[in-house]
matplotlib code that plots the C-alpha trace (Angstrom):
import matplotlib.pyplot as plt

x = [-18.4, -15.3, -12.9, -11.6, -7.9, -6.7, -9.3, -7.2, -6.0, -7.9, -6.7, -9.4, -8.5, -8.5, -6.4, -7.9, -6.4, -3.4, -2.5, -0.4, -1.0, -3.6, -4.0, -1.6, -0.5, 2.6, 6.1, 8.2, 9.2, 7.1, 3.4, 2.1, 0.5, -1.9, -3.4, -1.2, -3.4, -1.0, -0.9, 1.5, 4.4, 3.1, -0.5, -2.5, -3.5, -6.2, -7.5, -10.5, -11.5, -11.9, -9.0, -5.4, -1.9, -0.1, 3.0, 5.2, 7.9, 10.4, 8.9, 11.5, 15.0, 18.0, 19.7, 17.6, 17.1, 19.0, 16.2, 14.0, 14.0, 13.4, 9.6, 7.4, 4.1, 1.7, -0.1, -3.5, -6.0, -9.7, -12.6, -14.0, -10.5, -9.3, -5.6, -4.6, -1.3, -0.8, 2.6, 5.3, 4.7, 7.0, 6.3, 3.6, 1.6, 0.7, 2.4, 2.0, -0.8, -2.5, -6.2, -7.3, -10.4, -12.2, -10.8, -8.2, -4.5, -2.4, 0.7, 1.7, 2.4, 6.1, 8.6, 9.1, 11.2, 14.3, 14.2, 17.8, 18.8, 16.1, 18.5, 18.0, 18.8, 15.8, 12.7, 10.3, 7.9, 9.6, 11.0, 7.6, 6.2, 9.1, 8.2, 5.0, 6.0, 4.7, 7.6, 5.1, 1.6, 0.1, 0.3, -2.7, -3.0, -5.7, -5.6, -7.7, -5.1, -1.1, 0.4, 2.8, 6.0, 7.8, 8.8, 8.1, 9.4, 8.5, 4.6, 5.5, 5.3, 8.2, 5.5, 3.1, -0.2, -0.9, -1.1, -4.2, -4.4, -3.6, -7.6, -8.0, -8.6, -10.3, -13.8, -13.6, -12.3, -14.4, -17.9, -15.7, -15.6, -19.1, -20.5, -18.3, -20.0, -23.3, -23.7]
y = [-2.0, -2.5, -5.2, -6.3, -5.7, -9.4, -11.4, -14.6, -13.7, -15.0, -11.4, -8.6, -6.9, -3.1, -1.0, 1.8, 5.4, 5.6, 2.2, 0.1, -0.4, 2.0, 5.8, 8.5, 6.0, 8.2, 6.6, 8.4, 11.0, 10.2, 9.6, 6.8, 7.6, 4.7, 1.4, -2.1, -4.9, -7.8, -10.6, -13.6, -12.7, -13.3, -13.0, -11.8, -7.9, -7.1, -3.9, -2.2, 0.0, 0.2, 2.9, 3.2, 2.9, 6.0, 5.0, 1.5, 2.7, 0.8, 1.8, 0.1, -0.9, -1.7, 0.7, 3.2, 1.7, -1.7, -3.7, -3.5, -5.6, -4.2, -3.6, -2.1, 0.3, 0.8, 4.5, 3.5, 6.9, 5.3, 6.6, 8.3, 10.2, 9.1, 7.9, 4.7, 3.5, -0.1, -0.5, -3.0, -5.5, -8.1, -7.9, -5.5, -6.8, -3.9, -1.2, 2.4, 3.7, 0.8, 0.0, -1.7, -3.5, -4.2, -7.9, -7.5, -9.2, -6.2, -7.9, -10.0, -8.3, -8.3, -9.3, -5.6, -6.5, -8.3, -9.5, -10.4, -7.2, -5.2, -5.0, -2.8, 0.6, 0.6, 2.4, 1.0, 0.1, -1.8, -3.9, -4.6, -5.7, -8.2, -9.5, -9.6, -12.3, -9.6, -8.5, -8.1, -6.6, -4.7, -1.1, 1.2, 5.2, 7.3, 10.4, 13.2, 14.7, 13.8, 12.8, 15.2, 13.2, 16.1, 14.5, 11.3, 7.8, 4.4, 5.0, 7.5, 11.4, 13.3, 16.1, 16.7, 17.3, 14.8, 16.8, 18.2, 15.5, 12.8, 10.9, 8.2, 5.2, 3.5, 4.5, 3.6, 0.0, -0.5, 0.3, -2.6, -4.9, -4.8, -5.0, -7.9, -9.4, -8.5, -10.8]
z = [-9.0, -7.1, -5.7, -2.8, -3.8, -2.2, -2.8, -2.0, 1.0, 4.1, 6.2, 5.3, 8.7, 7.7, 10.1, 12.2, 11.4, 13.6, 14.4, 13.2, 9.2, 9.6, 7.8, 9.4, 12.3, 13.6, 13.1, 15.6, 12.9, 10.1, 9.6, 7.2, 4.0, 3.2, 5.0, 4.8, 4.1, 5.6, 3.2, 2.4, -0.1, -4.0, -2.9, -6.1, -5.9, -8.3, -8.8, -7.1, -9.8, -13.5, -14.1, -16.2, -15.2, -14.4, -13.6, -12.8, -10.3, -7.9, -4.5, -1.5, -2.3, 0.0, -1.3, 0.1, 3.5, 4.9, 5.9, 2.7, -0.3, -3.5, -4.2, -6.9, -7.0, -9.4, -9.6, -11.0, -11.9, -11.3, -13.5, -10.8, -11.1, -7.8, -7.9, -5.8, -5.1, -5.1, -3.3, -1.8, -5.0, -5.4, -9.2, -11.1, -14.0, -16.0, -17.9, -18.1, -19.9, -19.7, -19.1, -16.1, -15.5, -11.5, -10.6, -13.1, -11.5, -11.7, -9.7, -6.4, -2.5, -2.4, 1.1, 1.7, 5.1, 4.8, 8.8, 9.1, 8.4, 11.5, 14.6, 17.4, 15.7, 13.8, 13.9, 16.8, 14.0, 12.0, 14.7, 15.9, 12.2, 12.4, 15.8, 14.3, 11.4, 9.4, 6.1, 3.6, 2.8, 0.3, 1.0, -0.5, -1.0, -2.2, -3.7, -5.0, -7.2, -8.3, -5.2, -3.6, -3.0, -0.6, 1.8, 1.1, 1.3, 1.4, 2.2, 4.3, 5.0, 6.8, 7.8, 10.8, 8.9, 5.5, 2.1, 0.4, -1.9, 0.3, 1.4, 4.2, 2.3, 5.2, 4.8, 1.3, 1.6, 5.0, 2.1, -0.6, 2.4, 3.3, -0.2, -0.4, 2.8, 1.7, -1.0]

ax = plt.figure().add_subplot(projection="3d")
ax.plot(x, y, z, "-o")
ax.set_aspect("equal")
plt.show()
């Protein structure tokens, strides 16, 4: 059985594939590699699926880019095999290696945008998520296989066309939602 991943958050608004959030929404010269589930900063994230850590890795830092804080992602491989990144976590609650259970916490959504630092010479997208009152979400990948990180950073892919192992997690958290309805 799976899990709504914030099941304390009132938003369950799943982004359509390329808008804004949403799978593959183009970014002026990058393309985005998951869905971001919008959510107030140190909301709980629990896993969907029964799984194990792969990795625990810093994900955004401002020492990458300006305007990010420094945030945390959790590589999780699910029994079915599937691998999901859990990303832009203020803190992650689980080690490497470690065995996960469906509703277990696994950390809190992190303030991935630092807003006094977005001025007018940054991309169009992340001026409009600040507009937006929108610095932190939860941002969620699938994959089939180990995720290809050429050209790839911050939950995003420098390439025209997404890698083989890189899935559209909408229709999968669109069937979690309805269950979650249903009952």
């Amino acid at each position: 059985m799976s899990s709504w991943p914030l099941p304390i958050s009132t938003n369950t608004t799943i982004p359509q594939p390329g808008t804004r959030g949403g799978f593959w929404e183009f970014r002026g010269d990058r393309h985005h590699a998951g869905i971001d589930l919008y959510a107030a900063p140190d909301c709980d994230v629990f896993a969907i699926e029964n799984g194990v850590v792969v990795e625990v890795t810093q994900f955004t830092s401002p020492d990458i880019l300006h305007y990010w804080n420094v945030t945390y992602s959790i590589l999780l491989r699910s029994e079915s095999g599937l691998l999901f990144r859990y990303a832009e976590l203020g803190e992650a609650l689980v080690t490497p290696g470690e065995n996960v259970k469906s509703g277990q916490l696994i950390g809190h959504v992190g303030l991935v945008l630092n807003p006094d630092e977005i001025g007018p010479q940054d991309p169009g997208y992340i001026q409009e998520l600040k507009s937006a009152g929108l610095p932190s979400m939860l941002h969620f990948e699938m994959h089939q296989s180990q995720p290809d990180l050429t050209e790839y950073l911050g939950g995003n892919y420098f390439s025209q066309l997404p890698p083989a192992q890189l899935m559209d997690p909408t229709p999968f958290l669109q069937s979690i939602r309805r269950d979650i309805n249903s009952k």
